[in-house]
N, C-alpha and C positions, 0 to 999 in steps of 0.2 A: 419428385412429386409423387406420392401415394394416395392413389383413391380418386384421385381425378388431376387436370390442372393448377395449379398455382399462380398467382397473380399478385405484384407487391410487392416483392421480397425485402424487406430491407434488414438489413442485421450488422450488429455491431460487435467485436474482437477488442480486449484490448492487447496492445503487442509491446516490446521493449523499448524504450527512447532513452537517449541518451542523458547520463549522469557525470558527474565529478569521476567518478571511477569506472563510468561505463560508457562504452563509444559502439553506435547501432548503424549501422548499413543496410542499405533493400539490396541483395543478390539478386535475386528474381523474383516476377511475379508471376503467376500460369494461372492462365483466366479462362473458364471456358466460354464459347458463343453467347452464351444468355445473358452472360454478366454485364451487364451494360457500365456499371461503374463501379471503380474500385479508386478510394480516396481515401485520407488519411488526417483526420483532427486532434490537437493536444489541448485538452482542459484545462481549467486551472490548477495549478500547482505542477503540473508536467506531467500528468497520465497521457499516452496515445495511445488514439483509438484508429484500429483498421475499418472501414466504411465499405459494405458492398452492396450493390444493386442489383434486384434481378425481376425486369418487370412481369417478363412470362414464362413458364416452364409448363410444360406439357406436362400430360399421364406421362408417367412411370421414366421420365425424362430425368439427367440430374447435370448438376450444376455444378462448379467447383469455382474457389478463387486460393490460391495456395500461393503465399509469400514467403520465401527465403529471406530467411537476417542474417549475418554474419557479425560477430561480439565480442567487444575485445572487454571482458571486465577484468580490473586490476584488486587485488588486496588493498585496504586502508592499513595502515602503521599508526599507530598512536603517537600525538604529539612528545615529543623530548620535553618540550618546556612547557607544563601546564599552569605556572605561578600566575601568568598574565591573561590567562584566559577568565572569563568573566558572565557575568547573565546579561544579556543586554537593556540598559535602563530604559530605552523608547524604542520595545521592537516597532519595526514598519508595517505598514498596511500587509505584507505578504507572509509575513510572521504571524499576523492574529487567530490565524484559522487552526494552530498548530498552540494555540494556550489557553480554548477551551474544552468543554465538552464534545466528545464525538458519540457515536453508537459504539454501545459498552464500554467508554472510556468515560467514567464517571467521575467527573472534576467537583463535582460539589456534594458528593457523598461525604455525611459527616466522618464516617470512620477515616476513611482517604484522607481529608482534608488533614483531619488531628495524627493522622499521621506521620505525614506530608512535612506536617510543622514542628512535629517535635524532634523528626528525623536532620530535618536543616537546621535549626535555632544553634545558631552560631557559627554558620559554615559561609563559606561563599565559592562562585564560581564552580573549579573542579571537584572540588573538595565534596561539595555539595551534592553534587548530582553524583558523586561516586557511594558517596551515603547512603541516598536514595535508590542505587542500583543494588547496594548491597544487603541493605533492608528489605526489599523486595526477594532476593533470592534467599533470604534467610526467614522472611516470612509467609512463601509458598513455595511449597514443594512441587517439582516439576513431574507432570504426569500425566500421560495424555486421559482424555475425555471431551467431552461436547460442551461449545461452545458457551459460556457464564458470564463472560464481563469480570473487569476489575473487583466490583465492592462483592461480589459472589466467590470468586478467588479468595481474595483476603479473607472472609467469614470461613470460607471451607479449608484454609489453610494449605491448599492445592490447585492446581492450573497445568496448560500444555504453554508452547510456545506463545498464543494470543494473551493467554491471560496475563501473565508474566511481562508481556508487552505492553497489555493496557493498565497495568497496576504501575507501572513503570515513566509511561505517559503520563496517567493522572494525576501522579503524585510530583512528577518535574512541573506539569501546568502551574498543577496548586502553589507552586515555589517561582512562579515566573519566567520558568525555562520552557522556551518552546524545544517540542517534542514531536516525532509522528511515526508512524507506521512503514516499514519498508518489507513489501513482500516481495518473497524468491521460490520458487516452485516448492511446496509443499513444507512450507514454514516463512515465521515473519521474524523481524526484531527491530528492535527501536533505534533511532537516532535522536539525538539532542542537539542546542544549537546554542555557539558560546562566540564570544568574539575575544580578540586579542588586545593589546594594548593599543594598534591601531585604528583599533572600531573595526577590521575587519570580521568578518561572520564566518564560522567555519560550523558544516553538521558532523557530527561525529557520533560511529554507530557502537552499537554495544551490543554483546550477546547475553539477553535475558537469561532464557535456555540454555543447559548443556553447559558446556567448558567452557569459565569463565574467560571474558574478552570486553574489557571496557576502555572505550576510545578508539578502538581497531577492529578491523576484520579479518581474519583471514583468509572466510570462505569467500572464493570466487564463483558462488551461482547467478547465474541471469537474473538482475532486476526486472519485475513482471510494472511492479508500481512502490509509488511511494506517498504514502497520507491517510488518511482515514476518517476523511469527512468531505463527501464526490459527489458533486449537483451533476445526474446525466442530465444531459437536453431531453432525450429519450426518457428518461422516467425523475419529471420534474419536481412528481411531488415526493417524493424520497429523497433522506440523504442517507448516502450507501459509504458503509465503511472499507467495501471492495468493488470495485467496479467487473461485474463479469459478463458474458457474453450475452446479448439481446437479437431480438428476432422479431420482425411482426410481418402481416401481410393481409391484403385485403380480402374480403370474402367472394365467390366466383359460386355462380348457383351451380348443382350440382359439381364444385370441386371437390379439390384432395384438401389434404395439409400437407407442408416440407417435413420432411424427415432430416434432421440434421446430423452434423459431426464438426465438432469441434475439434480443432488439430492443433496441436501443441508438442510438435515431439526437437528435443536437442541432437544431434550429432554429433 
């Protein structure tokens, strides 16, 4: 606390949960005095969020709540038999949120759309969405810069990791494939989601960016999240295409404000 007391503290972390390919443990938690709670919520679609409490901290006092994970993440391998995989005809209620528009993933952008459509017209299933991976990496060049959204990629003929993601997204949406965002510390890439001959669902991820990889991963970095259209309870009237850390607290006459740090380090 600088400049006087703090009172309120409430702040929100999101941390690793477990995937298909990724298995998440609490090692430890080290909580200091002040922290009155430290709790742990999963959104929809499977974001968690670490929750900490800190009703009062003194001048020049500080606080800490610091959580150990331990992570087992595996490689994905691309399917052997892709003939039977398919786009699913009645995705489900949990499918929907992943086959429209998100922030900067522009599903009813004309250009995308006529895209989208001339890229599939006569494909199905694998076939299909490997079209659309591959049209996307043959029609923007990877390179980093600041953040533009899909239909601003495609125009400028270039993109980093996101764009390349949401062009990739938008253009599976537009074609009836659910799609969505999966981030990893300092880069994202897409997954799509097909089913088998027995209505089974499977996501399978692809590398936008960098060395091609479609259907498989190789890189084993920590999943941070996965999707890219996040109702926080904390900030209701936004929808946030990455959910990141929050903070608020109440006002105390002559207080401070918290001085933060956000901790995020691997081992």
């Amino acid at each position: 606390a600088e400049g006087g007391p703090c009172r309120g503290i409430y702040a929100t972390m999101p941390v690793p949960a477990d995937w298909p390919e990724q298995k998440v443990k609490v090692v430890s938690e080290d909580l200091s005095p002040d922290v009155r709670a430290l709790r742990y919520r999963t959104l929809p679609g499977g974001l968690k969020q670490m929750i900490v409490e800190i009703p009062d901290l003194p001048s020049g006092e500080k606080a800490h709540a610091i959580v150990t994970f331990s992570l087992d993440r595996a490689a994905i391998v691309a399917p052997a038999n892709t003939a039977s995989l398919s786009i699913p005809a009645k995705p489900d209620r949990s499918l929907r949120t992943y086959l429209g528009a998100s922030p900067f993933i522009e599903t009813r952008h004309p250009k995308i759309v006529k895209l989208a459509k001339a890229t599939g017209e006569g494909l199905d299933g694998w076939q299909k969405v490997e079209a659309i991976y591959d049209t996307v990496r043959e029609k923007v060049e990877y390179r980093n810069g600041d953040l533009k959204g899909a239909a601003r990629a495609l125009a400028d003929g270039w993109g980093d990791c996101e764009e390349l993601t949401c062009l990739f997204i938008a253009m599976a949406r537009v074609e009836g494939i659910p799609a969505r965002t999966v981030w990893v510390e300092g880069h994202c890439y897409p997954e799509f989601y097909l089913v088998d001959a027995e209505g089974t669902g499977w996501w399978l991820p692809c590398q936008a960016a960098g060395a091609r990889a479609f259907g498989g991963m190789p890189d084993q970095l920590p999943i941070l999240q996965k999707g890219d259209s996040f109702r926080d309870p904390d900030r209701p009237a936004q929808t946030l295409r990455y959910v990141s850390e929050f903070i608020r607290g109440a006002a105390v006459d002559g207080g401070g404000s918290p001085k933060v740090s956000w901790i995020r380090e691997a081992g």
